[in-house]
DOZAKE-33416 format. One line per field, with one value per residue: residue number from 0; x, y, z of N, C-alpha, C in turn. Coordinates in Angstrom, 3 decimals, always signed. Layout:
<atoms>
resi = c(NUM,...)
n_c1 = c(X,...)
n_c2 = c(Y,...)
n_c3 = c(Z,...)
ca_c1 = c(X,...)
ca_c2 = c(Y,...)
ca_c3 = c(Z,...)
c_c1 = c(X,...)
c_c2 = c(Y,...)
c_c3 = c(Z,...)
</atoms>
This chain:
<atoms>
resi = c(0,1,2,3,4,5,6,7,8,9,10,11,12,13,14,15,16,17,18,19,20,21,22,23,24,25,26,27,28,29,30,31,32,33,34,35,36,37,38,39,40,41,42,43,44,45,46,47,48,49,50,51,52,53,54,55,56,57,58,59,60,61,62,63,64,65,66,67,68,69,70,71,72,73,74,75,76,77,78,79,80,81,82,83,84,85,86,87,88,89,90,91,92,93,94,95,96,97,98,99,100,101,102,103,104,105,106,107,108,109,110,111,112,113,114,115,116,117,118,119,120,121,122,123,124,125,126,127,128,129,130,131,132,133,134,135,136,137,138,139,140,141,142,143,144,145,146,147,148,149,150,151,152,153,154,155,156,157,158,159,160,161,162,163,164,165,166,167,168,169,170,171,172,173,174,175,176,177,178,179,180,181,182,183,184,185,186,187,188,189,190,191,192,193,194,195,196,197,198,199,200,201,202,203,204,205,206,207,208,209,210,211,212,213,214,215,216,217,218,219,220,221,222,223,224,225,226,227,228,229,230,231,232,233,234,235,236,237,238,239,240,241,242,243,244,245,246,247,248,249,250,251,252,253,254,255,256)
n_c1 = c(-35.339,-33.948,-33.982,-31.557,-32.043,-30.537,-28.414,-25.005,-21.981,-18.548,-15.510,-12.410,-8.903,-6.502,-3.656,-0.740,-0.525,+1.282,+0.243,+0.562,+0.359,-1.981,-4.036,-4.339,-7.211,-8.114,-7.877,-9.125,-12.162,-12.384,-12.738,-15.095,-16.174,-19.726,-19.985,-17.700,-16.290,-13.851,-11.107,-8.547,-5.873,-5.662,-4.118,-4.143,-3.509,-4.434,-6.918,-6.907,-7.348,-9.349,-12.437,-13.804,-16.114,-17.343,-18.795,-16.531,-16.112,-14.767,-14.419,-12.500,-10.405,-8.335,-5.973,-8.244,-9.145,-12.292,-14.141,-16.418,-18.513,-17.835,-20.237,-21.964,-20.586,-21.389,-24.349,-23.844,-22.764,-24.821,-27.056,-25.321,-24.959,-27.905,-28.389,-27.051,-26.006,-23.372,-21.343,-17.966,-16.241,-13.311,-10.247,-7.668,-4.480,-5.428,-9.054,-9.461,-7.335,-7.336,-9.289,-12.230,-13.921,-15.777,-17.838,-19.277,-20.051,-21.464,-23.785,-24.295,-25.434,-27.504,-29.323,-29.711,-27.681,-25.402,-22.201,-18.811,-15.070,-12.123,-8.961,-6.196,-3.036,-1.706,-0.377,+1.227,+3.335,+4.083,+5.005,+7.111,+8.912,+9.285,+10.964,+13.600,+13.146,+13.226,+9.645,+10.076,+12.573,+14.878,+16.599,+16.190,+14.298,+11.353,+8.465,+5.776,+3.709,+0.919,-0.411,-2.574,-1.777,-3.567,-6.483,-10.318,-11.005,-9.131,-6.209,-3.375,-3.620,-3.451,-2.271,-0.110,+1.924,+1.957,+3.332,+5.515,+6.987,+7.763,+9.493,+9.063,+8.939,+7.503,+5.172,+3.495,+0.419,-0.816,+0.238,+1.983,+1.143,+1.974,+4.256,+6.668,+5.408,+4.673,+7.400,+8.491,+7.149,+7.356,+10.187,+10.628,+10.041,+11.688,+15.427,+17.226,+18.813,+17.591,+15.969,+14.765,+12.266,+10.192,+8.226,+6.685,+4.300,+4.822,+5.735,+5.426,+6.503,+6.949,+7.974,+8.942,+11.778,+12.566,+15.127,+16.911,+17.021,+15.288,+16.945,+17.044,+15.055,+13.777,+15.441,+14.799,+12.500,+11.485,+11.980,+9.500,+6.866,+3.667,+1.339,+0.778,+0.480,+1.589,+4.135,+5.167,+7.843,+9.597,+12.243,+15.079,+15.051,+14.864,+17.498,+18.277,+18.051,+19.498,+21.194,+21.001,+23.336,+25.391,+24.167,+23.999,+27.065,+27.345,+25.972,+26.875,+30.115,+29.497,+29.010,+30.849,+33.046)
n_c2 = c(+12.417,+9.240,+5.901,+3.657,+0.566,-1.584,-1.424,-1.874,-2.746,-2.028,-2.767,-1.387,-1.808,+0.533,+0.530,+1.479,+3.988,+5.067,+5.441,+3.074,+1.186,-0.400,-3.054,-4.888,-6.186,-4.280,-1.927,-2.458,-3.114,-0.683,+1.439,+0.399,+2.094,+3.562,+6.102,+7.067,+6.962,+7.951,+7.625,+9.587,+9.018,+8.669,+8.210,+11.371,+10.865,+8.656,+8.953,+10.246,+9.225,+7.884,+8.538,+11.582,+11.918,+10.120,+10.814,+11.531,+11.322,+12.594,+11.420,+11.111,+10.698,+12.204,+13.023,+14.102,+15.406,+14.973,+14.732,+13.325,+11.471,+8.255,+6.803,+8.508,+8.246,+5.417,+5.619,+7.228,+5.616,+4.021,+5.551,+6.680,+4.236,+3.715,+5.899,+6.064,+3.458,+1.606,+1.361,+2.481,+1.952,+3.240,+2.620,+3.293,+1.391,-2.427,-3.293,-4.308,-4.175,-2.385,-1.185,-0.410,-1.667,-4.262,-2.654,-1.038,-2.767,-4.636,-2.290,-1.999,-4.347,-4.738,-3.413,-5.053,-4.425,-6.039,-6.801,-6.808,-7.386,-6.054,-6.938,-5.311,-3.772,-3.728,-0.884,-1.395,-3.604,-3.002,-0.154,-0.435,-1.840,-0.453,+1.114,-0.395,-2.230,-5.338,-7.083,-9.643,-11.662,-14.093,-16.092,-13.344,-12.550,-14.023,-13.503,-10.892,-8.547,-6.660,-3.130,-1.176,+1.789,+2.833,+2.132,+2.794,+4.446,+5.833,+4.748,+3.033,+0.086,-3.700,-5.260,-3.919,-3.265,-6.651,-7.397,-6.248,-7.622,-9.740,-11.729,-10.518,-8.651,-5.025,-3.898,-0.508,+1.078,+4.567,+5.841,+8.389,+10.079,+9.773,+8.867,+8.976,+8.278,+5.353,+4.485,+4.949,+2.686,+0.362,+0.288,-0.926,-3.045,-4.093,-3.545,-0.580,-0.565,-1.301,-1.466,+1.416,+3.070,+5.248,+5.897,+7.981,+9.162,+7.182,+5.514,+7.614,+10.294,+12.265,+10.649,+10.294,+9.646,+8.469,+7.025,+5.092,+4.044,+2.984,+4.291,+7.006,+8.737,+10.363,+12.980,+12.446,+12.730,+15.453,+16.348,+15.392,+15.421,+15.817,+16.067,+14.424,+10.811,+7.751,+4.766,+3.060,+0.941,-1.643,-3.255,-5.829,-5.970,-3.756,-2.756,-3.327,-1.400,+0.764,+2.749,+2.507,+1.841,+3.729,+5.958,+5.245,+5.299,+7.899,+8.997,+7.900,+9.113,+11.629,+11.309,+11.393,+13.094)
n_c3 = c(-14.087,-15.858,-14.650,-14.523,-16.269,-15.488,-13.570,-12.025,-9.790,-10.174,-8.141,-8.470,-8.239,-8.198,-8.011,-6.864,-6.565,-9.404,-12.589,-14.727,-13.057,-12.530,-13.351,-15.998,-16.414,-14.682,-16.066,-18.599,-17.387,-16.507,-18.708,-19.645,-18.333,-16.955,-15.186,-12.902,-9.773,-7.475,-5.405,-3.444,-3.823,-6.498,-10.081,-11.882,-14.178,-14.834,-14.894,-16.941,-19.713,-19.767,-21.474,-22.058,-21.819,-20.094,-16.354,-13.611,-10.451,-7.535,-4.403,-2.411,+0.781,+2.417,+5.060,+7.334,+5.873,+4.083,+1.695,+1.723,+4.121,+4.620,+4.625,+2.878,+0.738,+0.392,-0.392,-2.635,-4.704,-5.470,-5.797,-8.107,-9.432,-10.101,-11.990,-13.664,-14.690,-14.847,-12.579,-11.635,-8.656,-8.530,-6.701,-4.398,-4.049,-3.535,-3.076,-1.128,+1.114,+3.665,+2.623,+2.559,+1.322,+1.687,+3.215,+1.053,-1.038,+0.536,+1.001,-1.678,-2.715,-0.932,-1.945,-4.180,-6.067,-8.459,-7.473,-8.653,-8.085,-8.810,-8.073,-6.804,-7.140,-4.505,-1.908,+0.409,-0.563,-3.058,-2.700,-0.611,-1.987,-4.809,-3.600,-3.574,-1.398,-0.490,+1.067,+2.294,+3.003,+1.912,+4.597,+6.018,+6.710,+6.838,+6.872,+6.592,+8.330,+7.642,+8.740,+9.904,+12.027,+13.870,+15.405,+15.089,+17.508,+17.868,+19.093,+19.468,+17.978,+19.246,+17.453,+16.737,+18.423,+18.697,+16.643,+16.726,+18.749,+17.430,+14.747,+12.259,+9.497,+9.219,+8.309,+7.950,+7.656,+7.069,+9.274,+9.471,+10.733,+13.209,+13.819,+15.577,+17.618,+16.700,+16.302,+18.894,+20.504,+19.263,+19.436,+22.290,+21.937,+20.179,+18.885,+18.976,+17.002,+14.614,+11.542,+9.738,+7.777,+5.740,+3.186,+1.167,-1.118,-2.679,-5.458,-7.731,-9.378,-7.286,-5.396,-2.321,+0.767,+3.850,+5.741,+8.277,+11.567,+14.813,+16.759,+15.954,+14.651,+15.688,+15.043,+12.282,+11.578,+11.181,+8.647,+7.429,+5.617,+7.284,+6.034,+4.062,+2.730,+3.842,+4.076,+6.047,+7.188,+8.766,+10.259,+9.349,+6.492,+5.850,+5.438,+3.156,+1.508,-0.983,-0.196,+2.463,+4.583,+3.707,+4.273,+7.406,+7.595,+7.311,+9.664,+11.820,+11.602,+11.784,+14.175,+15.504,+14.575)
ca_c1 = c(-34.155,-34.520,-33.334,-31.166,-32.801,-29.161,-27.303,-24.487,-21.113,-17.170,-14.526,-11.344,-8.133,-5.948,-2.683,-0.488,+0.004,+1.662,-0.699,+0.523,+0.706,-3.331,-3.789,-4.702,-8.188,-8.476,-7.858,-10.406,-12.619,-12.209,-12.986,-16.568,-17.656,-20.510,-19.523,-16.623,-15.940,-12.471,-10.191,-7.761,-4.430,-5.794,-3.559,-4.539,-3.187,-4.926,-8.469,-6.656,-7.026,-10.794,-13.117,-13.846,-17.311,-17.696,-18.332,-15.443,-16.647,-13.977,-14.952,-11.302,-10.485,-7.109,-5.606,-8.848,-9.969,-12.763,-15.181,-17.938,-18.322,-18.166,-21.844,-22.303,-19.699,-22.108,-24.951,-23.744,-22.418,-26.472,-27.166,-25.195,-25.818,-29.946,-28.404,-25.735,-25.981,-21.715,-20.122,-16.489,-15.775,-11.543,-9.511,-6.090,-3.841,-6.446,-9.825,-9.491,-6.235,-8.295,-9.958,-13.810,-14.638,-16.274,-18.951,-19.329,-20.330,-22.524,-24.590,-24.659,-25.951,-28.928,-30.087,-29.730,-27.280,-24.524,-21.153,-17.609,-14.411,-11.240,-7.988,-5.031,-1.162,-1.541,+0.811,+1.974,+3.984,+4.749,+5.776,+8.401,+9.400,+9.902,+12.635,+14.284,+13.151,+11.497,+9.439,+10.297,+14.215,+15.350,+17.576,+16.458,+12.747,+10.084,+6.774,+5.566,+2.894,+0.601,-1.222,-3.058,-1.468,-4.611,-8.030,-11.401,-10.951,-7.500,-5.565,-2.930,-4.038,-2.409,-1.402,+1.381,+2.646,+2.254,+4.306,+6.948,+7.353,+7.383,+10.497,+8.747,+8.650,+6.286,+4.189,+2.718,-0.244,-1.703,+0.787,+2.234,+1.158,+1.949,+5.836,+7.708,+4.856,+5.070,+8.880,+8.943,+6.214,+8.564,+11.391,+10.463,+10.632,+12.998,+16.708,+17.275,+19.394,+16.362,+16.076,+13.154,+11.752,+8.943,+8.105,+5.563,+3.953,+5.355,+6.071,+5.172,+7.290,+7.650,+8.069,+9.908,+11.687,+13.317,+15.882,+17.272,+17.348,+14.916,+17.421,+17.136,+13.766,+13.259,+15.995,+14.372,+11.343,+11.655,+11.762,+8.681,+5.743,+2.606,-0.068,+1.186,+0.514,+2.914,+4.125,+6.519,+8.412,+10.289,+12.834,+16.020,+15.255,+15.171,+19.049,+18.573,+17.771,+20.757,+21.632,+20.861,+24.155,+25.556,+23.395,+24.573,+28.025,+27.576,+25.807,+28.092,+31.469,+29.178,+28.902,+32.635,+33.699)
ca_c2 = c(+11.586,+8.153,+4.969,+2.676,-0.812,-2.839,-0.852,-2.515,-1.846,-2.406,-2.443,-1.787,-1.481,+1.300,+0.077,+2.124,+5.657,+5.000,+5.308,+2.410,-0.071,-1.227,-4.003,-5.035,-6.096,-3.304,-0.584,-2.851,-2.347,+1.062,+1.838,+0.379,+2.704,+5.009,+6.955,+6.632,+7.401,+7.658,+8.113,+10.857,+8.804,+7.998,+9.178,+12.456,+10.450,+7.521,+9.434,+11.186,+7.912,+7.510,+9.196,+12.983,+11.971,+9.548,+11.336,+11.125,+12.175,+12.454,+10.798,+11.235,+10.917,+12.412,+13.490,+14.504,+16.304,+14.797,+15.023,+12.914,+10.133,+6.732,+6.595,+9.310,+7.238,+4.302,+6.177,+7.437,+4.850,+3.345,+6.772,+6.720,+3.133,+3.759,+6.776,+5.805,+1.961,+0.693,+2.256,+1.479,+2.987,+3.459,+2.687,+3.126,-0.279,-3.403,-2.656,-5.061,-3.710,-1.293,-0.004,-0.589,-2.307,-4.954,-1.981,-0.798,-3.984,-4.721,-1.435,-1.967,-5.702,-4.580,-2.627,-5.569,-4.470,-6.884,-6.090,-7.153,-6.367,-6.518,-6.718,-4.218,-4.115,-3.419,-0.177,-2.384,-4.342,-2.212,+1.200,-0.695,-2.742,+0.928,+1.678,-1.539,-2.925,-6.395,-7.247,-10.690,-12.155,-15.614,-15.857,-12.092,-12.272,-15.160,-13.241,-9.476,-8.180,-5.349,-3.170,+0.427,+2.569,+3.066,+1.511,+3.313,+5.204,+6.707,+3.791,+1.961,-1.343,-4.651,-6.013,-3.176,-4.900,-8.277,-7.666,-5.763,-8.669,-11.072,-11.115,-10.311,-7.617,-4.672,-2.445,-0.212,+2.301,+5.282,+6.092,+9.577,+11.617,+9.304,+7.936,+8.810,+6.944,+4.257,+3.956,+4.481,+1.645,-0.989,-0.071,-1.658,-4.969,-4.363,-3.153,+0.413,-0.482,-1.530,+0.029,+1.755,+3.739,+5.546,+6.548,+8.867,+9.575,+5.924,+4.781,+8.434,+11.100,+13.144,+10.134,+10.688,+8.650,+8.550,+5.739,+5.463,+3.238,+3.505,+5.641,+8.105,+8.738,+11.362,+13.697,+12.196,+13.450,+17.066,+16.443,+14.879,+16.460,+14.587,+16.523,+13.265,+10.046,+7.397,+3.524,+3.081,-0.266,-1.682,-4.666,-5.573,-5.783,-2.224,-2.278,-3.803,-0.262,+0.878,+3.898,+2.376,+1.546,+5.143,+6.755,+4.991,+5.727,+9.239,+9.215,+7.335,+9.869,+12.849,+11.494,+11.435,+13.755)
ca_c3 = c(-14.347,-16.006,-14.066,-15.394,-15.481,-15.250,-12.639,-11.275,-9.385,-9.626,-7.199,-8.786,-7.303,-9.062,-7.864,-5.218,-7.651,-10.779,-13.759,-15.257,-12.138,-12.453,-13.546,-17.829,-16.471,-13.999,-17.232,-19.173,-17.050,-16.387,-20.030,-19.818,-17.043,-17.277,-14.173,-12.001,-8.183,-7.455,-4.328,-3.345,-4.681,-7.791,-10.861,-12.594,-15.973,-15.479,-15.485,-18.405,-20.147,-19.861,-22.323,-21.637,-21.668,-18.563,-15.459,-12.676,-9.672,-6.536,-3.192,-1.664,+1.795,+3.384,+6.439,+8.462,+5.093,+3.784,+0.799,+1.472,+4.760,+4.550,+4.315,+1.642,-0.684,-0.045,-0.433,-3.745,-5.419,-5.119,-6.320,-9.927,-10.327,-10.839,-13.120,-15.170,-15.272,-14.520,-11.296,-10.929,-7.885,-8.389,-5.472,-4.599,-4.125,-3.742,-2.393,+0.173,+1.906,+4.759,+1.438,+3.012,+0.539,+2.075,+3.595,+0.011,-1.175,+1.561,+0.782,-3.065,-2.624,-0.166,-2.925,-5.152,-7.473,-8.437,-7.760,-9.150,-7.844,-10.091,-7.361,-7.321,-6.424,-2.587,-1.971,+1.124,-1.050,-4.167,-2.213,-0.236,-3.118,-5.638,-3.067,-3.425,-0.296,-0.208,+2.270,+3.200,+2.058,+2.423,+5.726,+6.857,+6.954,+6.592,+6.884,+6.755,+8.939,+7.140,+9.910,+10.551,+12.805,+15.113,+15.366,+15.203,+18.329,+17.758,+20.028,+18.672,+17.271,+19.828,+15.964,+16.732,+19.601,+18.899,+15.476,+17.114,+19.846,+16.455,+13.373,+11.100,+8.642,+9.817,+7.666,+8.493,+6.697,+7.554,+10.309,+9.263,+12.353,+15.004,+13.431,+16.624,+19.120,+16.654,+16.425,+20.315,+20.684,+18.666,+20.523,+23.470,+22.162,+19.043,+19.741,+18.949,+16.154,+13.609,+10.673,+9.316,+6.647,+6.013,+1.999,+0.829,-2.926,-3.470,-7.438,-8.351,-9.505,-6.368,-4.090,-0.864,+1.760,+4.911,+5.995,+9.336,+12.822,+15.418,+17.844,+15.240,+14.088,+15.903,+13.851,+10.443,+11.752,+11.414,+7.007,+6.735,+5.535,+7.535,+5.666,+2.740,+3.403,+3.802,+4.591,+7.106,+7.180,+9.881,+10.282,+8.886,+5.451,+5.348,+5.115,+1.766,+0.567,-1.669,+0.349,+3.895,+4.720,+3.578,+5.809,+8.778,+7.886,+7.682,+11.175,+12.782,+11.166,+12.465,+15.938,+16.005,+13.959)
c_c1 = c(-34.573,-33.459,-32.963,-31.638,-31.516,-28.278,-25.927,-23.090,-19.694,-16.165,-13.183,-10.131,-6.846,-4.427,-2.594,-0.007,-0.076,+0.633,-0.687,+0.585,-0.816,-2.919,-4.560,-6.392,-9.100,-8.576,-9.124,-11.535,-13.549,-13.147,-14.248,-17.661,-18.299,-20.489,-18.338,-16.379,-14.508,-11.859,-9.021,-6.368,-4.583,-5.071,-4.240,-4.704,-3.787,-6.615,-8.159,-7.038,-8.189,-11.375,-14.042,-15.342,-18.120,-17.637,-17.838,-15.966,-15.728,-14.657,-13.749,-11.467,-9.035,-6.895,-6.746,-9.564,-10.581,-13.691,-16.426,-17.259,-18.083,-19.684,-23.012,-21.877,-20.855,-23.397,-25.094,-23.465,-23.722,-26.907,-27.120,-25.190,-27.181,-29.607,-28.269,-26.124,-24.504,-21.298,-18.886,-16.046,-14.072,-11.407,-8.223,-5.464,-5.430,-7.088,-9.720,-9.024,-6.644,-8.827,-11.613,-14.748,-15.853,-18.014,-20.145,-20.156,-21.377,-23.794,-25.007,-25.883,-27.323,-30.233,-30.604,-29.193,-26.004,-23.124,-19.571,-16.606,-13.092,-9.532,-7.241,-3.827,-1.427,-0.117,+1.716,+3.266,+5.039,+5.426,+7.222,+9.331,+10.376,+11.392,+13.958,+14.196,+12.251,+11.146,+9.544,+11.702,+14.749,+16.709,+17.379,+14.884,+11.766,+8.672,+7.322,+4.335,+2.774,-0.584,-1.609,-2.039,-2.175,-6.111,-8.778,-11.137,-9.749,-6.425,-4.814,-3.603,-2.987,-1.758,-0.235,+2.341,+3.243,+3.475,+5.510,+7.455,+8.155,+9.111,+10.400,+8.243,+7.620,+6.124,+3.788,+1.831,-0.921,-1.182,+1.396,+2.809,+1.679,+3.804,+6.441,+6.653,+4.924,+6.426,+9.294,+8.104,+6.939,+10.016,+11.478,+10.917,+11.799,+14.656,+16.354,+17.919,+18.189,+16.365,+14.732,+13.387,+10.403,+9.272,+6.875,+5.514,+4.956,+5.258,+5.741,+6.498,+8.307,+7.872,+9.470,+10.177,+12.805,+13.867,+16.543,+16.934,+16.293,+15.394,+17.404,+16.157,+13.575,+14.080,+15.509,+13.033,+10.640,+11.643,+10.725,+7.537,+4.222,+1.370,+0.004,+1.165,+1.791,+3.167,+5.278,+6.869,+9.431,+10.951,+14.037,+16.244,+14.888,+16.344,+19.082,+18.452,+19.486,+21.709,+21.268,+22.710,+25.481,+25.247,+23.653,+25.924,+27.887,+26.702,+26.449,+29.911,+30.791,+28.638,+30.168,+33.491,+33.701)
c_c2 = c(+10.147,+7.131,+4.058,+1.273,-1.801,-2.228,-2.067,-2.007,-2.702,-2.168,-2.407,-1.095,-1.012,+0.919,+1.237,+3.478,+5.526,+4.844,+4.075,+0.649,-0.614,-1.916,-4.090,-5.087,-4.799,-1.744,-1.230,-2.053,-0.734,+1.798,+1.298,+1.130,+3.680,+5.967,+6.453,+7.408,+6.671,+8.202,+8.996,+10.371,+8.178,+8.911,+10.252,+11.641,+9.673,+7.984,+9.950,+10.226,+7.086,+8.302,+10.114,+13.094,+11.308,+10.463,+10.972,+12.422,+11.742,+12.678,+10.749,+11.290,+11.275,+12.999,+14.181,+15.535,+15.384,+14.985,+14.616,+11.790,+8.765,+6.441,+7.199,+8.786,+6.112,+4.777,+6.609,+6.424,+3.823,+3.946,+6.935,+5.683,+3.219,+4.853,+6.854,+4.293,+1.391,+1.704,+1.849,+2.495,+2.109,+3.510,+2.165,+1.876,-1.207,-2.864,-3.182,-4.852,-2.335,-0.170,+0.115,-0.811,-3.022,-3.978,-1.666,-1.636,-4.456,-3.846,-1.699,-3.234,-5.974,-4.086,-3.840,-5.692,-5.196,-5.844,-6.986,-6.676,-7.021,-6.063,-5.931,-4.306,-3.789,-2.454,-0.834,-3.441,-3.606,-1.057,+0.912,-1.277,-1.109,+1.615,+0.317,-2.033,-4.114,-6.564,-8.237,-11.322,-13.291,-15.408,-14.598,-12.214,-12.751,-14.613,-11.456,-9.664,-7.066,-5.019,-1.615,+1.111,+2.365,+2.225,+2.552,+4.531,+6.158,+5.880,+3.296,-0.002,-2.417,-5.069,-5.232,-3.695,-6.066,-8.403,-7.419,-6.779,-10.263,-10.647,-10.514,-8.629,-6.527,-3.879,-1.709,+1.283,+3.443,+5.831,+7.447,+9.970,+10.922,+8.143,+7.813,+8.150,+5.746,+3.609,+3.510,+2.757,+0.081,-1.043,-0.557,-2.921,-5.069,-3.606,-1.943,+0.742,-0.760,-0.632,+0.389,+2.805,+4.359,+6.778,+7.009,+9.364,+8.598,+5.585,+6.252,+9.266,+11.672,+12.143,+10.277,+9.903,+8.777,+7.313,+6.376,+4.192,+3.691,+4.073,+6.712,+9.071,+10.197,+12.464,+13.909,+12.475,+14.780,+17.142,+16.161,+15.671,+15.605,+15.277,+15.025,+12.250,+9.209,+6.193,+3.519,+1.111,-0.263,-3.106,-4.457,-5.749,-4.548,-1.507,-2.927,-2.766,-0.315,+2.070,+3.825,+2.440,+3.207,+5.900,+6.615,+5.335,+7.245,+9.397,+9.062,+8.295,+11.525,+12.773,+11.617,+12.263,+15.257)
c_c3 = c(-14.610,-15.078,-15.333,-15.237,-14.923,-14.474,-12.044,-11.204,-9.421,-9.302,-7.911,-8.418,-8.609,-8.914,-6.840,-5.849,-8.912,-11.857,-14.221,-14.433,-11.836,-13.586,-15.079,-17.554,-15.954,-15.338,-17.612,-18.522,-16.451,-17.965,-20.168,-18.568,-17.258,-16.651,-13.058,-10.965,-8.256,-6.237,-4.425,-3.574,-6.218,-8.676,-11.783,-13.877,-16.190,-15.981,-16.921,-19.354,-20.375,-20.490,-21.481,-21.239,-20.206,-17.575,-14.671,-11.591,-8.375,-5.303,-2.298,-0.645,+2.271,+4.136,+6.946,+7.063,+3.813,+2.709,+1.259,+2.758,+4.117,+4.108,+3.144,+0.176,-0.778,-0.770,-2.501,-5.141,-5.741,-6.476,-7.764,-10.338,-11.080,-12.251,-13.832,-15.651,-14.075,-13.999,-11.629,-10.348,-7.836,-7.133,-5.927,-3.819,-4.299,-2.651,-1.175,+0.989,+2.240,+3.485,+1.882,+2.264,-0.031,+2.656,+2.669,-0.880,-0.686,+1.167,-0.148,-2.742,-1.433,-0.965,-4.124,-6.564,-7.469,-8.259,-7.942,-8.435,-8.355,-8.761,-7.799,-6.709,-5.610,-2.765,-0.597,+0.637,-1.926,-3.762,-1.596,-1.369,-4.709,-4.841,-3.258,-2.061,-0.257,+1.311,+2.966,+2.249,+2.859,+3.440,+6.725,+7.270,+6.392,+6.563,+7.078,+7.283,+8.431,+8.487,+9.357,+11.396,+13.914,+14.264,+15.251,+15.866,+18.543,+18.277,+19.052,+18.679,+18.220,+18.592,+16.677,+17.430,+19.658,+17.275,+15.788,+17.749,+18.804,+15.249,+12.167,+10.432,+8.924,+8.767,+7.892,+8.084,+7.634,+9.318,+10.379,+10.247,+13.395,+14.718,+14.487,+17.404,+18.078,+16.535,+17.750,+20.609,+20.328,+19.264,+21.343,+22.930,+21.043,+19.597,+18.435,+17.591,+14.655,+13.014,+10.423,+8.376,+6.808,+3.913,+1.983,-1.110,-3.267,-5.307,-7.962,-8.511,-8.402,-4.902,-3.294,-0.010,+2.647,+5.464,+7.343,+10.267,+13.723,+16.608,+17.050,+14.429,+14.485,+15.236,+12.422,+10.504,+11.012,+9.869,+6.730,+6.556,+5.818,+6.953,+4.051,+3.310,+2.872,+4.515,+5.473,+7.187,+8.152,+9.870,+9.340,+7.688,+4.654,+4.871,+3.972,+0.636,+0.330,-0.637,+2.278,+4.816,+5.014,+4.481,+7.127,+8.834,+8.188,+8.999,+11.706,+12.548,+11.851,+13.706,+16.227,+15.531,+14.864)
</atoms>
C-alpha cells in the first residue's frame, strides 16, 4: 500500500439530520474528500451526494451498539489519512457539541497531520427549534443550558441539578433511557407543572415528539421508542410549541370527564 505524502484531516459537522441543514462550506468540503468516516445520524442522501467513488466508511455509535471504540475511530482516521490523503471524518450537529472531537484532534496532531474543522448546526438548537420551540424568548427565558444526561460512569451529571435549581432553558442530549429519573430529578426543584418535550429523528422525515408537564411524563413514556435517540427540553418555552396548549386541554377534560 502506498502512503500518501500530504495526509491530513477534517472535522465537519453534518448538521442535526436533514441532508440539507450542513453548512455551504461543510458540503464544499465534503466534495474534496478522498475517504470519509461518518457517524450513525448522518443522512443516507447526503452521502448520496458524494461521488460513488470516495470511500465512506461508517464509524457510528448508538445506544450501547457500537462499531468501532473511541480509540479505533482515532486509530483509523491516522490509518486512511497515510492512505487516501483528505479524511473528513462527518459528524452529526457541530463536532464540538459532546462530539469528541477535541480527542480526535488530539490523536491526528500527534501523528503530525494537520487538521481543520468546518462547524455544524448543533441539534441542541435546531431539533427544538424544527418543532417550533425556541430555546431562549424575550420575557420567558434569558439563557439555555445544553447538558448530557450522565457522565462517564453512568451518574447523572451535577450540571442536571444546578440547571434545574436555575431558569433557564434545559437541554438535554443523550437522555432517552433515563427520561423519567431525569424528569423526576427536575422536579424537585421545578414545580410539577413544567413543560417538557422530548423529540426524536429531529428535522427528518420520521421525526417524533412528545409534549407534556412533568406530572405527566410518566404516561408519555410508554410511546417512546428508546432504542432512537432523542433531545429532551425542559422549561416554559416548551408551551410555545403549537399544540402544547391542546394537549393540556385534553388532559385536563379527561381528568374530569
Amino acid at each position: 500500500m502506498s502512503v500518501d505524502p500530504n495526509p491530513r484531516v477534517t472535522l465537519v459537522g453534518a448538521g442535526p439530520g436533514s441532508s440539507d441543514l450542513i453548512t455551504r462550506r461543510g458540503f464544499n468540503v465534503l466534495q474534496s474528500a478522498d475517504v470519509i468516516l461518518y457517524d450513525a445520524l448522518i443522512s443516507e442522501e447526503l452521502l448520496g451526494e458524494v461521488d460513488d467513488t470516495i470511500p465512506k466508511i461508517y464509524v457510528g455509535k448508538r445506544c450501547s451498539s457500537h462499531s468501532l471504540v473511541q480509540k479505533d475511530i482515532n486509530a483509523l482516521i491516522v490509518e486512511k489519512a497515510y492512505e487516501y490523503g483528505h479524511v473528513v471524518r462527518l459528524k452529526g450537529g457541530d463536532p464540538f457539541v459532546f462530539g469528541r472531537a477535541s480527542e480526535e484532534i488530539e490523536y491526528a496532531e500527534n501523528f503530525g497531520i494537520p487538521v481543520a474543522v468546518v462547524p455544524g448546526i448543533t441539534s441542541a438548537v435546531a431539533v427544538p427549534q424544527s418543532q417550533g420551540i425556541p430555546v431562549t424568548k424575550r420575557g420567558v427565558s434569558s439563557s439555555f443550558w445544553v447538558m448530557t444526561a450522565t457522565k462517564k460512569d453512568g451518574s447523572f451529571s451535577e450540571d442536571l441539578r444546578l440547571a434545574a435549581q436555575s431558569s433557564a432553558t434545559m437541554v438535554i442530549l443523550m437522555g432517552v433511557r433515563k427520561f423519567l429519573e431525569i424528569a423526576e430529578v427536575i422536579a424537585k426543584y421545578r414545580g410539577r407543572s413544567t413543560p417538557i418535550a422530548l423529540i426524536q429523528n429531529g428535522t427528518l422525515s420520521n421525526e417524533s415528539f412528545i409534549l407534556g408537564t412533568l406530572k405527566d411524563v410518566t404516561e408519555k413514556y410508554r410511546g417512546i421508542d428508546i432504542s432512537q435517540p432523542g433531545i429532551i427540553v425542559v422549561g416554559d418555552v416548551v408551551s410555545e410549541h403549537p399544540s402544547f396548549f391542546e394537549e393540556e386541554l385534553q388532559r385536563v377534560l379527561h381528568t374530569y370527564i
